[in-house]
Residue frames as qw, qx, qy, qz and C-alpha x, y, z in Angstrom:
[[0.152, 0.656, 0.429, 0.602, -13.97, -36.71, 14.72],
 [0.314, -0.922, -0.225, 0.038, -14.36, -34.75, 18.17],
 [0.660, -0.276, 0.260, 0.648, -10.68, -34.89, 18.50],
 [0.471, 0.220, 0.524, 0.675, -10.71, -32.84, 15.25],
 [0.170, -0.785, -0.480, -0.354, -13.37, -30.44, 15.90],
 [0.606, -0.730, -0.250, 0.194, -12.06, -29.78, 19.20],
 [0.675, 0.059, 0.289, 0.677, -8.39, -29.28, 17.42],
 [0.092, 0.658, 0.381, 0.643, -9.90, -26.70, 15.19],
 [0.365, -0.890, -0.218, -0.167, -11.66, -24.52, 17.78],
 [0.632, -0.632, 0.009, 0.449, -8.58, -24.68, 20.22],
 [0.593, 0.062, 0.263, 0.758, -6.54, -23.52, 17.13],
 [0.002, -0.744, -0.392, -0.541, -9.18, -20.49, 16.04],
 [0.225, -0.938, -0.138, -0.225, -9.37, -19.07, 19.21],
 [0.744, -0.442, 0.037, 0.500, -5.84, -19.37, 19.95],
 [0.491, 0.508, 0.496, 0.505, -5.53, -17.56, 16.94],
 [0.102, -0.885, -0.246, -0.382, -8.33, -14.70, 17.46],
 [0.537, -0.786, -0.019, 0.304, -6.22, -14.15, 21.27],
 [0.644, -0.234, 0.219, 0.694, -2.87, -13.33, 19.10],
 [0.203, 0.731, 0.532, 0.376, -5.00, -11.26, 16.83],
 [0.200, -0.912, -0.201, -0.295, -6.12, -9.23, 19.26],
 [0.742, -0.391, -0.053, 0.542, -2.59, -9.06, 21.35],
 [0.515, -0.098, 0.256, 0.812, -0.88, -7.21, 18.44],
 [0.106, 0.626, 0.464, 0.617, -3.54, -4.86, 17.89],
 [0.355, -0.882, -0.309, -0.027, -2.98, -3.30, 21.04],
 [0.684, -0.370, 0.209, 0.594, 0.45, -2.01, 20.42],
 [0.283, 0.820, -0.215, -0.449, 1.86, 0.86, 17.75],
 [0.455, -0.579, 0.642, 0.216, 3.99, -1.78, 17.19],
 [0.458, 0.164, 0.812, 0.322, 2.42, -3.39, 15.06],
 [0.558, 0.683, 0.462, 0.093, 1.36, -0.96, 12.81],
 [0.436, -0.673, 0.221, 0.555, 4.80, 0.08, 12.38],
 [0.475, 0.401, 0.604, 0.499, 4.38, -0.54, 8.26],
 [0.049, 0.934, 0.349, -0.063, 2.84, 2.92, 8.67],
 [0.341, -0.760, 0.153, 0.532, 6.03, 4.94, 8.89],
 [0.508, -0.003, 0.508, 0.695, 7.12, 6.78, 6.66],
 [0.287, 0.502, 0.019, -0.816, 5.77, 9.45, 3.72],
 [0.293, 0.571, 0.765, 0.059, 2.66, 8.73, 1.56],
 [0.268, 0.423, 0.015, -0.865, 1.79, 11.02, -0.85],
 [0.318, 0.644, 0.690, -0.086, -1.26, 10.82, -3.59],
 [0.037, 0.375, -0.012, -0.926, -2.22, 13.59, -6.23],
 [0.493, 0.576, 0.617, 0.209, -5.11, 14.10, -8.83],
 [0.336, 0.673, 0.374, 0.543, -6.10, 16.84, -11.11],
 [0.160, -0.855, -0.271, -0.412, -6.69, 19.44, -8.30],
 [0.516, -0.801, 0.188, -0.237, -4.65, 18.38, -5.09],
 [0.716, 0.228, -0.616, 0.235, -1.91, 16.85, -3.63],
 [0.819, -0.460, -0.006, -0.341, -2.06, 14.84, -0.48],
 [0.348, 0.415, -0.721, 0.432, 1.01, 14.08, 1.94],
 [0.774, -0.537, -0.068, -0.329, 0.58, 11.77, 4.84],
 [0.421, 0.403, -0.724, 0.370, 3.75, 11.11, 7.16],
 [0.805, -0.536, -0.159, -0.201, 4.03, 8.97, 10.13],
 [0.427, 0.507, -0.671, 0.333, 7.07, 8.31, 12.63],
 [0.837, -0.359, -0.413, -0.027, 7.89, 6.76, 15.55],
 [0.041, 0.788, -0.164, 0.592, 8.39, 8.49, 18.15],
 [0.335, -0.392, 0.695, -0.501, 8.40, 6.40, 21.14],
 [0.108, 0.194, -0.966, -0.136, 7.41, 3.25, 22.06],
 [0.159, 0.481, 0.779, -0.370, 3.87, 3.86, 22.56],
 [0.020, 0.756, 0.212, -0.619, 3.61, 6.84, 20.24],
 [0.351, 0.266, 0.519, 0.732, 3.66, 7.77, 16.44],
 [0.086, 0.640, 0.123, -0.753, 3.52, 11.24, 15.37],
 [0.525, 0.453, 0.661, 0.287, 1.89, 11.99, 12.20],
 [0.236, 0.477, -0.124, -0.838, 0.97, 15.48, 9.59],
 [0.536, 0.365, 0.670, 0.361, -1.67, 15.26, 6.74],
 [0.031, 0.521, 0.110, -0.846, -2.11, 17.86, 4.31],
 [0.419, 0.650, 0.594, -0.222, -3.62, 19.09, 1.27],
 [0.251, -0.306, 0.213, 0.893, -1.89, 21.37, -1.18],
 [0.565, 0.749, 0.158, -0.307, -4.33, 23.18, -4.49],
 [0.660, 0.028, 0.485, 0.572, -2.89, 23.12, -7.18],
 [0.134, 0.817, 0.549, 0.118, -5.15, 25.42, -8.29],
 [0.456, -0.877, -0.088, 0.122, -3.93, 28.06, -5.18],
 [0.522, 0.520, -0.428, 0.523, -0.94, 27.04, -5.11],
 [0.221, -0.394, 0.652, -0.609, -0.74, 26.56, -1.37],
 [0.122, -0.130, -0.891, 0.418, -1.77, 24.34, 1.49],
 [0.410, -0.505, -0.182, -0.737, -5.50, 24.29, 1.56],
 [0.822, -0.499, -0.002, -0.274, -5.92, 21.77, 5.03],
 [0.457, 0.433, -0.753, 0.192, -4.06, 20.13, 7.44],
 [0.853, -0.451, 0.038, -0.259, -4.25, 18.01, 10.46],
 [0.036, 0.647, -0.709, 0.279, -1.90, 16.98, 12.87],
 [0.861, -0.104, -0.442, -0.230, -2.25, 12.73, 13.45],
 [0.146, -0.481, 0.807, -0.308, -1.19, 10.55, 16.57],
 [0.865, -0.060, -0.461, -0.191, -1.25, 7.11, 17.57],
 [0.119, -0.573, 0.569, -0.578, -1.18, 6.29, 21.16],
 [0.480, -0.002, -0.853, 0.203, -1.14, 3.62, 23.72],
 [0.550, -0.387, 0.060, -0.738, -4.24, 4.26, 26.29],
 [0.623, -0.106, 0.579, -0.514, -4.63, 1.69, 28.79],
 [0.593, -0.158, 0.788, -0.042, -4.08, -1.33, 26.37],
 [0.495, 0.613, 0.611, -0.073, -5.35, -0.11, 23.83],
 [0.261, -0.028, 0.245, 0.933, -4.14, 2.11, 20.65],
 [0.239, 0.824, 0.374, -0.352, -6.17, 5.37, 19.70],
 [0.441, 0.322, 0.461, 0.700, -5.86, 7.46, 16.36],
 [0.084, 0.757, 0.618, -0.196, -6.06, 10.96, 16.84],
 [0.423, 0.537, 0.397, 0.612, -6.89, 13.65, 14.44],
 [0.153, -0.623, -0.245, 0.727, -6.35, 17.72, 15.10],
 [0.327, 0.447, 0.522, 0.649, -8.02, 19.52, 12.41],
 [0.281, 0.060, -0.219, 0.932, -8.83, 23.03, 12.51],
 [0.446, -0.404, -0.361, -0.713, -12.38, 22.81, 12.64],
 [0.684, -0.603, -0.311, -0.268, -12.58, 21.55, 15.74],
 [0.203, -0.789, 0.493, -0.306, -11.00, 22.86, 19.10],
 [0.543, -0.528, 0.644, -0.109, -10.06, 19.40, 20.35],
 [0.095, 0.388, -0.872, -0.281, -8.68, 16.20, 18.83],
 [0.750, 0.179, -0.296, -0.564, -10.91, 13.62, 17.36],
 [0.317, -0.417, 0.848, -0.083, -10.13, 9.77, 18.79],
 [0.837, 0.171, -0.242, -0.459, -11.01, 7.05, 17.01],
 [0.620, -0.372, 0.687, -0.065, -10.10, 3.39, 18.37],
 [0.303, 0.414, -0.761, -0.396, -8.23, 1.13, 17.03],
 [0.763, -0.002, 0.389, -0.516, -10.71, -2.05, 16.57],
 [0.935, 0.215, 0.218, 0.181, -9.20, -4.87, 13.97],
 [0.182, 0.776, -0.543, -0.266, -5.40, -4.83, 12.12],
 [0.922, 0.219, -0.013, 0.320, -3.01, -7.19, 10.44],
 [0.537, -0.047, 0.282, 0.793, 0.25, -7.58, 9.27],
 [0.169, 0.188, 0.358, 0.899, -0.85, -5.07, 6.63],
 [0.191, -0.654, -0.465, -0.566, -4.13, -3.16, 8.10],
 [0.018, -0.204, -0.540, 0.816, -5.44, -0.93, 10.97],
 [0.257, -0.665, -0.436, -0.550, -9.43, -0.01, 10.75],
 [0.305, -0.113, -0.543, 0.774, -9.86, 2.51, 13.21],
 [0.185, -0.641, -0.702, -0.248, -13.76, 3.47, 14.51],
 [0.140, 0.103, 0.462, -0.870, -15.54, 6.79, 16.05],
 [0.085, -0.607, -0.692, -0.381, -19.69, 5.82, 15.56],
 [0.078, -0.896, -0.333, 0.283, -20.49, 9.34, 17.62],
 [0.182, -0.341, 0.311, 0.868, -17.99, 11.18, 15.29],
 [0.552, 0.603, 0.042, -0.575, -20.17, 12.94, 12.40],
 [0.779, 0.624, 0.060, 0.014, -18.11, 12.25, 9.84],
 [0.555, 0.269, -0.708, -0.345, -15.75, 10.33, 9.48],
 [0.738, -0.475, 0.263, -0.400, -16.63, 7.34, 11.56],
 [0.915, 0.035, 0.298, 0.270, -14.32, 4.50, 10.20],
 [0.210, 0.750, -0.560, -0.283, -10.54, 5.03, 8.81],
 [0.966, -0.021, 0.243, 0.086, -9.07, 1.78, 7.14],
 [0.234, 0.812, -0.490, -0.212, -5.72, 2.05, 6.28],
 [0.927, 0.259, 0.269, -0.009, -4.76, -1.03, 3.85],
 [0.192, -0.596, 0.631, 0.458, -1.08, -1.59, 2.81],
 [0.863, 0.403, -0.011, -0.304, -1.24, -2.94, -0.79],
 [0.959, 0.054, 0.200, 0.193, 0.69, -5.85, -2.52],
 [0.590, 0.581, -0.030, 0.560, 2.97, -3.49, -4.31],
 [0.572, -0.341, -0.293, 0.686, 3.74, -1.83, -0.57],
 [0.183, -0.420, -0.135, -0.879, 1.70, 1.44, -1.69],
 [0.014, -0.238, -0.655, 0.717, -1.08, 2.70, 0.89],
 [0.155, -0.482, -0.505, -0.699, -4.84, 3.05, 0.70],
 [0.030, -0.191, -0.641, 0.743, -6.64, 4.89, 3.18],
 [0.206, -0.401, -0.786, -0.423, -10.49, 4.66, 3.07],
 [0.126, 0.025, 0.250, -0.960, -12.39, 7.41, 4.84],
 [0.290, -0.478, -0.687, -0.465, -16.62, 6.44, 5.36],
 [0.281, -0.079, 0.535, -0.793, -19.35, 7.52, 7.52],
 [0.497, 0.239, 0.739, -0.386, -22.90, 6.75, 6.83],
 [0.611, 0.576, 0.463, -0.283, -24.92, 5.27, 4.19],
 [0.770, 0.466, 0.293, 0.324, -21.86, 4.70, 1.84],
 [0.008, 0.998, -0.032, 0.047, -21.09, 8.46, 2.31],
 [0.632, -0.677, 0.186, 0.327, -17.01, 8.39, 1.62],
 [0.279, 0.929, -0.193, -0.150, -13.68, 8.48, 0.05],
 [0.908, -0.087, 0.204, 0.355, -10.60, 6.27, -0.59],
 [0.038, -0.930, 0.334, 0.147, -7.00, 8.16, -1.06],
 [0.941, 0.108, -0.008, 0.321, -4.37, 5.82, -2.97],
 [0.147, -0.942, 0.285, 0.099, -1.20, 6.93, -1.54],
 [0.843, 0.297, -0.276, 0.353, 2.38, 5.96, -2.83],
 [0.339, -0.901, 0.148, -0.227, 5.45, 5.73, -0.74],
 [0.550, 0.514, -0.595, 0.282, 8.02, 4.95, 0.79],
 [0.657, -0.668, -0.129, -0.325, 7.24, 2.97, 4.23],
 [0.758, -0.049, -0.509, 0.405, 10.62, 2.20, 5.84],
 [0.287, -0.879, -0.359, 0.132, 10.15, 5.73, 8.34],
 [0.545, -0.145, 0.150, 0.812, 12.68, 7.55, 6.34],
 [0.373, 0.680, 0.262, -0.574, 11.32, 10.90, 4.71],
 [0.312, -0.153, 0.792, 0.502, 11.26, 10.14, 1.60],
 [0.386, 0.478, 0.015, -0.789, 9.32, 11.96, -1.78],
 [0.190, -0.005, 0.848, 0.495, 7.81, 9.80, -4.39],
 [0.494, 0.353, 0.143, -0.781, 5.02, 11.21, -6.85],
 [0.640, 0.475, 0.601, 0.059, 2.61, 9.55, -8.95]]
């Protein structure tokens, strides 16, 4: 029965070490590439990603009105290799410098990425879904957030597809 116990454990944390290997690479959250887009009544919402190097994915989100007719936000996205580690950062025009948020857990098919001294947001989760669409889940505190169901086309070709 120790023999078995022992088994387990050696397997779990052999596990948790391979876990956390591939979560320190772009590489593995290469499922990202590609264009994501999303619309409701009021907006439409493009999110592209590429690979740009082997540490490096360039990104663009935007916003359009529908309303306006035009681009109402945007933000320029990266994902970089730092010293072992991958970082997600956002350039939005409210603030003069770029926003980092670490990457801190992924799969095959996820990436939750954390700033707890950012205001708002303080947690992205971006969740590939069974049908190979994209949710991205935006919270801060006390519930305070937003979830974006994007459709797409992830193979890092540009490629338009609208709800």
């Amino acid at each position: 029965m120790l023999r078995v116990i022992l088994w387990v454990l050696l397997c779990l944390v052999f596990q948790s070490s391979l876990q956390a290997k591939t979560c320190n690479t772009v590489k593995s959250l290469a499922w990202l590439a590609g264009n994501w887009n999303s619309s409701n009544d009021k907006h439409r919402f493009n999110e592209s990603w590429q690979q740009i190097s082997d540490a490096t994915f360039e990104g663009l989100g935007s916003t359009y009105s529908i309303e306006k007719k035009k681009i109402v936000s945007s933000e320029s996205l990266r994902l970089v290799e730092m010293a072992g580690e991958v970082f997600y950062l956002a350039k939005v025009a409210s603030n003069n410098l770029p926003i980092a948020f670490k990457l801190t857990s992924c799969t095959a098919d996820s990436a939750i990425f954390e700033n707890p001294q950012h205001d708002f947001p303080k947690k992205l989760r971006y969740q590939l879904t069974k049908d190979k669409n994209m949710t991205v889940f935006v919270s801060g505190d006390n519930g305070k957030g937003f979830a974006i169901n994007f459709v797409g086309k992830n193979d890092g070709k540009t490629s338009v597809h609208s709800k």
